[in-house]
C-alpha positions as CSV (number, residue, x, y, z in Angstrom):
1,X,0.0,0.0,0.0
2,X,1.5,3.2,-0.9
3,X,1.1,6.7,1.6
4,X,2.0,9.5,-1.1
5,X,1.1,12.6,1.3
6,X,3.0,10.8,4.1
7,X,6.0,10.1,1.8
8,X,6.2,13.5,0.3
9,X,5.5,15.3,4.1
10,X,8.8,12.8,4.7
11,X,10.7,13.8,1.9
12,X,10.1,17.6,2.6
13,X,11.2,17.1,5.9
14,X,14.4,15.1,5.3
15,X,16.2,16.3,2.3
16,X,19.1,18.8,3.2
17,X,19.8,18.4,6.7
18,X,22.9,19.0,8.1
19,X,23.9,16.6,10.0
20,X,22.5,13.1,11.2
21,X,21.2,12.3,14.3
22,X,23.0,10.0,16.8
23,X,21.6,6.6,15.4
24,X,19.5,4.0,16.9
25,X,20.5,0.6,18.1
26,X,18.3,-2.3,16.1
27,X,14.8,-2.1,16.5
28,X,13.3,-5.2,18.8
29,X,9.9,-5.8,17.3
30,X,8.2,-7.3,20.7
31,X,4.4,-6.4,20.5
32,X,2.0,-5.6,17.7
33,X,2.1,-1.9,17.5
34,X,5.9,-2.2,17.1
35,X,5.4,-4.2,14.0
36,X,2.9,-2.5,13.0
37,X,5.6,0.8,13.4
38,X,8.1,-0.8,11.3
39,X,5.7,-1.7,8.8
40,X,5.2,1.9,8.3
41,X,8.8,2.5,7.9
42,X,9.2,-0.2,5.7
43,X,6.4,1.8,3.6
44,X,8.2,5.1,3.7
45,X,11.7,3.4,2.7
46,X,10.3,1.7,-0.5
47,X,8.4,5.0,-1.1
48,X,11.7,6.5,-0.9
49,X,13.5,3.3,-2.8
50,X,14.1,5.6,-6.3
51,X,16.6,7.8,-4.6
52,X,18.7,5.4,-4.2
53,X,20.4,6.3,-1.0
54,X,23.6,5.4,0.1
55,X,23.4,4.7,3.7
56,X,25.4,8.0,4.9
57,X,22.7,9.5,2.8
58,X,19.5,7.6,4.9
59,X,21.1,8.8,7.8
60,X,20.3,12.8,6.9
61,X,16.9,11.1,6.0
62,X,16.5,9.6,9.1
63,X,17.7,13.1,10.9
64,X,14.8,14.8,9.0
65,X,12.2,12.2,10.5
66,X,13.5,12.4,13.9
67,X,12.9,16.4,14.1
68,X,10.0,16.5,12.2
69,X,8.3,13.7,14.1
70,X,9.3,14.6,17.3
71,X,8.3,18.3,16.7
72,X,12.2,19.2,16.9
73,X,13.3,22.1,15.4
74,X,14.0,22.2,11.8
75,X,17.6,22.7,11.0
76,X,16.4,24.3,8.3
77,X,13.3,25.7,5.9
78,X,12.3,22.2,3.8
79,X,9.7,24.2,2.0
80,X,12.3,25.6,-0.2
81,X,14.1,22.8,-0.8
82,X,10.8,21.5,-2.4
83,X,11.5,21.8,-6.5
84,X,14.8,20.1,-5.3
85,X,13.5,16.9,-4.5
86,X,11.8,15.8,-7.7
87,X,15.1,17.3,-9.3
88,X,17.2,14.8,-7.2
89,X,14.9,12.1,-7.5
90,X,14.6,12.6,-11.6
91,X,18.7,12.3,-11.5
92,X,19.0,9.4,-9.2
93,X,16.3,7.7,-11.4
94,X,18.0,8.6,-15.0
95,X,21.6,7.6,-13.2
96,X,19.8,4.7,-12.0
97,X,18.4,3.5,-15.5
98,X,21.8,4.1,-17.7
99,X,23.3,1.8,-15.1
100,X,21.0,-1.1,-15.6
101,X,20.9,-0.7,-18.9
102,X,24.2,-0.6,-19.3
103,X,24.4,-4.0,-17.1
104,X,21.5,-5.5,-19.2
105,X,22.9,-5.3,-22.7
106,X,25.8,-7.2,-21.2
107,X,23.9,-10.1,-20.0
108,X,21.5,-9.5,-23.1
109,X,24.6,-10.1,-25.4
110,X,26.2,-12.9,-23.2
111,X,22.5,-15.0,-23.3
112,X,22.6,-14.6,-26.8
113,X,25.3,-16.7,-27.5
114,X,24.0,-19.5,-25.2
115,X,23.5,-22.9,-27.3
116,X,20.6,-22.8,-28.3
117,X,19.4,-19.3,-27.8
118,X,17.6,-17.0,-30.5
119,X,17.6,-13.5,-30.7
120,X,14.2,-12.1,-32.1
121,X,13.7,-8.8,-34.3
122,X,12.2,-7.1,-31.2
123,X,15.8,-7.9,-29.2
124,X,14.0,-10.7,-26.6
125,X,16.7,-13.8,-26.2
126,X,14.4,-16.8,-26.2
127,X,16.1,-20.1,-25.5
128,X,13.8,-23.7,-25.1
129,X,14.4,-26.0,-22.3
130,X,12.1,-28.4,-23.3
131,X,9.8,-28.5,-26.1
132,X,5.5,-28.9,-25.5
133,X,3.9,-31.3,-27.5
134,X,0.7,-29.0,-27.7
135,X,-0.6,-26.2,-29.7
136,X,1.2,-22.8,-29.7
137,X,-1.7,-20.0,-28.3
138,X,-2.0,-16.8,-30.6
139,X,-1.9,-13.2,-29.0
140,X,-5.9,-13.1,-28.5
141,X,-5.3,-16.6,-26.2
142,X,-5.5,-17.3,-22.3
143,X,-2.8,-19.1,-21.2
144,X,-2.3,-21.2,-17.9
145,X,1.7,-20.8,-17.3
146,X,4.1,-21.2,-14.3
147,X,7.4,-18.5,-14.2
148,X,10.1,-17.5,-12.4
149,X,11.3,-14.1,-12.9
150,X,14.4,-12.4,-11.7
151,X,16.5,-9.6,-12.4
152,X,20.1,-10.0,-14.0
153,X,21.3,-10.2,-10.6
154,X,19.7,-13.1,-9.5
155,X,16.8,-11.1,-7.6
156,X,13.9,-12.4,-7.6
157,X,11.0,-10.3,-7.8
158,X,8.1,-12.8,-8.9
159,X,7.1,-16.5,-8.9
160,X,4.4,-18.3,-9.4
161,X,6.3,-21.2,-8.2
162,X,7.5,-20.0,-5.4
163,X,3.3,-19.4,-4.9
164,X,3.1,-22.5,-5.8
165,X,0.0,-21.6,-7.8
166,X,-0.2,-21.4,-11.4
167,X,-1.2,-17.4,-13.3
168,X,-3.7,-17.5,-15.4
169,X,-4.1,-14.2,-18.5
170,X,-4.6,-12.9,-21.9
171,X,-1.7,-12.8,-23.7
172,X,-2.0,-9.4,-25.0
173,X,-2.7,-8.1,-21.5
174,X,0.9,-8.5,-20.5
175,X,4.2,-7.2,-21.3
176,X,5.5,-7.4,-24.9
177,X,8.2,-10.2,-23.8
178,X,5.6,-12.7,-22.9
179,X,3.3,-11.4,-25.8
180,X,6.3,-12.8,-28.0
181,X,7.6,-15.1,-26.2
182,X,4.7,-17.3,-25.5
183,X,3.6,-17.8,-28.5
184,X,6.9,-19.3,-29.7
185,X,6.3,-22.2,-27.1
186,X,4.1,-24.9,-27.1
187,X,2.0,-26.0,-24.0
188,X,3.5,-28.7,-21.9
189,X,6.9,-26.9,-23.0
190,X,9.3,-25.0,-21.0
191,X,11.8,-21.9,-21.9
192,X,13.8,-19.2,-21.0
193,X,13.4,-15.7,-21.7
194,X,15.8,-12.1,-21.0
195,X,14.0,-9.4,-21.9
196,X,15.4,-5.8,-22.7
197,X,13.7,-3.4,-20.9
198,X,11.9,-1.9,-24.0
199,X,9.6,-5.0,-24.3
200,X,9.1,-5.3,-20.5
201,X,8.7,-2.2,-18.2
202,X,11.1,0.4,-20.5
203,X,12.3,3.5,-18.5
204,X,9.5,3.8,-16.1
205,X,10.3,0.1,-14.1
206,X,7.8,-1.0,-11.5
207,X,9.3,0.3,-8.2
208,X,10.8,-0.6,-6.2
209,X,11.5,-4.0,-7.0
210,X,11.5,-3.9,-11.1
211,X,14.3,-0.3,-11.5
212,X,13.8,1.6,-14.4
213,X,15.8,0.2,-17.9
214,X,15.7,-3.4,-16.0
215,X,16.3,-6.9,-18.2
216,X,14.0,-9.4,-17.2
217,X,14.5,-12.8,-17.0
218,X,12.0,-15.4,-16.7
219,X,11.7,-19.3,-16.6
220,X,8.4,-20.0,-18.3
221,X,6.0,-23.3,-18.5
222,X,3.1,-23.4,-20.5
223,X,0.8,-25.2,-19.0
224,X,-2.3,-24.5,-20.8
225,X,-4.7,-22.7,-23.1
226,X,-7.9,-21.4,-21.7
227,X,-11.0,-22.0,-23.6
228,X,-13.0,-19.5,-24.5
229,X,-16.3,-19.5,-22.1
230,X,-19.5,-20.4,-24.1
């Protein structure tokens, strides 16, 4: 759940101070309400995740909190420090995205050359574990699939087999990867794809676990094509 006037009444509040309050020792969550406390942190810090703080940097952020939540006095006027925080947050993000593109046409160009592997007009890397014996669905099709997706890192950020529960959707109601990708397997099959971010979630990402320019990578099985309801 996102809290955008709590994040941004954060963000005025933290940016700019100068210096860092003495830190805190490691939080003991003992009852409910201290969960439920750190839960709200845990909000604010993936709110906050597009910075991309360094952790002498969270420190100022967590100086800001302190004094504004505590009714301290400010060490200085956040209000005019305002326009500056979508300016920093625009640079960390661009910084952010040359960086794992950069990173992702590596591993792009290093999949490629995998046994096996094809590169596609649209610059996916498919590569077929095991071939289906069933039809191929079309673009207007359902499908019934199991994946694993990670980042290039390893990461991952979403598994239906970690669910342990099979997705179920249109093909044309995804990203462009699995649009394309899908429909070069055949159901009961299984295959890899890596995905430049310009047929997955481009320059925009899908905070904070997908970062903007991101390559995918995802372990697909086609389990199935729906049938259309009569």
């Amino acid at each position: 759940m996102r809290y955008p006037l709590l994040v941004a009444a954060v963000a005025l509040a933290c940016i700019g101070c100068s210096s860092p309050s003495a830190p805190v020792g490691a939080a003991e969550l003992k009852t409910e309400e201290d969960k439920t406390l750190y839960a709200l942190g845990s909000a604010i810090g993936r709110n906050l995740s597009s910075f991309d703080l360094t952790e002498a940097e969270l420190e100022f952020v967590k100086a800001g909190i302190a004094d504004a939540a505590l009714h301290k006095e400010p060490k200085l006027d956040a209000s005019t420090y305002f326009p500056r925080i979508q300016e920093l947050q625009n640079a960390r993000v661009a910084a952010a995205g040359e960086k794992e593109k950069k990173a992702g046409e590596e591993y792009l160009a290093k999949a490629a050359t995998e046994s096996g592997a094809q590169k596609t007009a649209s610059g996916l890397v498919y590569k077929q574990v095991s071939e289906g014996t069933g039809a191929s669905p079309k673009a207007t099709d359902t499908v019934k699939v199991h994946y694993h997706g990670t980042l290039t890192n390893g990461k991952v950020f979403d598994s239906s087999v970690e669910r342990k529960e099979p997705a179920t959707f249109p093909l044309n109601g995804v990203i462009p990867c699995w649009t394309e990708g899908v429909q070069l397997m055949k159901v009961g099959g299984k295959a890899r794809f890596v995905c430049p971010p310009d047929i997955a979630y481009g320059d925009r990402g899908a905070p904070p676990d997908i970062k903007p320019g991101s390559t995918l990578v995802f372990e697909v099985e086609l389990l199935g094509i729906e049938q259309p309801q009569q």
